[in-house]
C-alpha positions as CSV (number, residue, x, y, z in Angstrom):
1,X,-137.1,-8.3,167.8
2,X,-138.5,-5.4,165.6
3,X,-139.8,-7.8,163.0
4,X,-141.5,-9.8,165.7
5,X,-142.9,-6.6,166.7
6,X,-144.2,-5.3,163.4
7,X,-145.4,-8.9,163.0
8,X,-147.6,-8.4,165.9
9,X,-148.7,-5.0,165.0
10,X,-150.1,-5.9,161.7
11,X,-151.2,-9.3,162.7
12,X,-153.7,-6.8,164.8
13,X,-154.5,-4.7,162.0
14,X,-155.5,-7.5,160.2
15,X,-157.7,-9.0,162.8
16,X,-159.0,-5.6,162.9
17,X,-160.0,-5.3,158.9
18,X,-157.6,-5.6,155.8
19,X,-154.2,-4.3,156.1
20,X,-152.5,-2.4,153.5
21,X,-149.4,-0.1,152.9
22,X,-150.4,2.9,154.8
23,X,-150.8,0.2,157.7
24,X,-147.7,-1.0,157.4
25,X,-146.4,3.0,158.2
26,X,-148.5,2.7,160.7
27,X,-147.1,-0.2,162.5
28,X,-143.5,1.6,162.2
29,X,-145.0,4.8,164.3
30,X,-146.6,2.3,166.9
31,X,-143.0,0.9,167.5
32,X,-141.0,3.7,167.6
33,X,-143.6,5.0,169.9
34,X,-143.8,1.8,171.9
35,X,-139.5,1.5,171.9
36,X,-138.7,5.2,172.0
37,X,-138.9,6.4,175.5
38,X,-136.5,4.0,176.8
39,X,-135.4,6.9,179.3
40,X,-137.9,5.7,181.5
41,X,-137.4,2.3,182.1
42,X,-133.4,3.4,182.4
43,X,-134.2,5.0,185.2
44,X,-136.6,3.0,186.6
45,X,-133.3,0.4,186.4
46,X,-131.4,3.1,188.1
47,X,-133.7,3.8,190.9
48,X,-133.8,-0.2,191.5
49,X,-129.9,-0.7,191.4
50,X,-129.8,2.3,193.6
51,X,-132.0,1.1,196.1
52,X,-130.3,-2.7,196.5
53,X,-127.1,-0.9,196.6
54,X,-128.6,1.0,199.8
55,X,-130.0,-1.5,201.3
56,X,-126.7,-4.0,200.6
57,X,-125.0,-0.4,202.5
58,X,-127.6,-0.8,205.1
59,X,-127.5,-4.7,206.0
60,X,-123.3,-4.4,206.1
61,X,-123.0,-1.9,208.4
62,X,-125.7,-3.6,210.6
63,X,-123.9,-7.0,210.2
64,X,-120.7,-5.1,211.2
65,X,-122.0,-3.5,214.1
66,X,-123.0,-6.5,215.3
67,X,-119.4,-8.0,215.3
68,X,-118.3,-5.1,216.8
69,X,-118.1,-5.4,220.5
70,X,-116.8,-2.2,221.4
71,X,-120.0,-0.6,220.9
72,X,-122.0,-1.8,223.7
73,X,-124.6,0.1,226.1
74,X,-122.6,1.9,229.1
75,X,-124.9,2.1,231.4
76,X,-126.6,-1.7,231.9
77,X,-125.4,-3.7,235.2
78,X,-123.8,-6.0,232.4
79,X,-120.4,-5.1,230.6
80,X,-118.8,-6.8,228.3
81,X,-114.7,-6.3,229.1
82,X,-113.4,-8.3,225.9
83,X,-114.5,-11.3,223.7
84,X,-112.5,-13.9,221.2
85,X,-113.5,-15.8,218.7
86,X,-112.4,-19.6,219.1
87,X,-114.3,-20.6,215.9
88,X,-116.6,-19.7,213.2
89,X,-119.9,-19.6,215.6
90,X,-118.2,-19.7,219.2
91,X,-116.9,-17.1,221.1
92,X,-115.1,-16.5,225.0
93,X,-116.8,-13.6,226.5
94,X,-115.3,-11.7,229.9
95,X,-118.3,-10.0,231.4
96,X,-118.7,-7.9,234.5
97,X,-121.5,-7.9,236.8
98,X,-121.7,-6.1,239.2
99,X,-118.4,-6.2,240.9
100,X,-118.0,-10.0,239.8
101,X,-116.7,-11.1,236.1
102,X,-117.5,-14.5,234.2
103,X,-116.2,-15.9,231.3
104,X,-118.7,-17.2,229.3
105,X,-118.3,-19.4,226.4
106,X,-120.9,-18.8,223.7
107,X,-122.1,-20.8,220.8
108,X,-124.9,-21.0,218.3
109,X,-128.1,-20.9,220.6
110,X,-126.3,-21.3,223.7
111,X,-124.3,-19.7,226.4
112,X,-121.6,-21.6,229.7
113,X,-120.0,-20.3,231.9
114,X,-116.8,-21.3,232.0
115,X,-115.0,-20.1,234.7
116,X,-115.5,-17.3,237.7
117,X,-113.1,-15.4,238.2
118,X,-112.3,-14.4,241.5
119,X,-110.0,-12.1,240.9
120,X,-110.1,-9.1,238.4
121,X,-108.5,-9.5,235.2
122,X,-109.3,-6.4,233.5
123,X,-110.0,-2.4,235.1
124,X,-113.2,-1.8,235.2
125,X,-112.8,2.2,234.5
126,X,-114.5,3.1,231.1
127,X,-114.3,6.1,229.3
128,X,-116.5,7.4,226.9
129,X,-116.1,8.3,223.0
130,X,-116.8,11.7,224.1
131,X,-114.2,12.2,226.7
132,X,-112.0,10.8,224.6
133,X,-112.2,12.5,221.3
134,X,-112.2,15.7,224.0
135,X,-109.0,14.6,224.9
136,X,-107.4,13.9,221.3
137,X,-108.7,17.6,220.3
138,X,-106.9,18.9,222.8
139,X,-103.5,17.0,222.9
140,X,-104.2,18.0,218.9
141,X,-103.9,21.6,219.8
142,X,-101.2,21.7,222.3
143,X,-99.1,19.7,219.2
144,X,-99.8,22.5,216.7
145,X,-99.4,25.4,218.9
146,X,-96.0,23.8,220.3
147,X,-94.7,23.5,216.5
148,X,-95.8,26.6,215.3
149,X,-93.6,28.4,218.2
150,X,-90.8,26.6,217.4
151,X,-91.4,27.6,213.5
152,X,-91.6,31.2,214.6
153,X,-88.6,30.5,217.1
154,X,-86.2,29.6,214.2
């Protein structure tokens, strides 16, 4: 690689007018000055690996929240109670509307209903994440204060 380099250096030179020995110096300079800062392509590199790995980050979670069902918007007409897979693109869906629920079998680009239920299978109370984290602070607390008494009772 360097001699190819020097090559093409003093093929210049001589394109240029006659080469000699203090062109050949020359040429060495040009490449160190040409191959030396090699601190900036590393981090261009870096910044370009960095960024795919971000945007691999990015696409993942995305792909994972959209597998997730449990995240869903409360406050639609339409709630989605529970949901199997059955293959590797189809997928039994218990929704509520309204005050009625449907199972619904979904595929790739498609969507049956399978059945009507005319009964309830599943409450349709839901709490939010708020109320419950609320909760799990505070059952939390009541757990640390009740062993720290009995630490101070002993």
């Amino acid at each position: 690689m360097n001699n190819f380099i020097n090559y093409c250096i003093l093929s210049t030179l001589v394109l240029l007018g006659n080469a000699n020995a203090s062109d050949v110096k020359v040429a060495d300079e040009v490449k160190s000055e040409l191959l030396g800062p090699t601190s900036m392509s590393n981090s261009i590199s870096q910044m370009a690996l960095g960024l795919l790995v971000v945007l691999a980050i990015i696409f993942l979670l995305a792909w994972l929240m959209r597998r997730v069902t449990g995240v869903q918007n409360t406050k639609g007409h339409i709630k989605i109670l529970s949901a199997v897979n059955v293959g590797t693109r189809e997928r039994a869906v218990l929704i509520e509307v309204g005050e009625e629920q449907l199972l619904l079998g979904v595929a790739a680009g498609q969507v049956n209903l399978l059945h009507k239920l005319s009964h309830p299978v599943a409450e349709t109370s839901t709490v939010d994440f708020s109320t419950s984290l609320q909760n799990a602070v505070v059952n939390l607390k009541k757990k640390s204060k009740s062993e720290s008494t009995e630490l101070h009772s002993r």
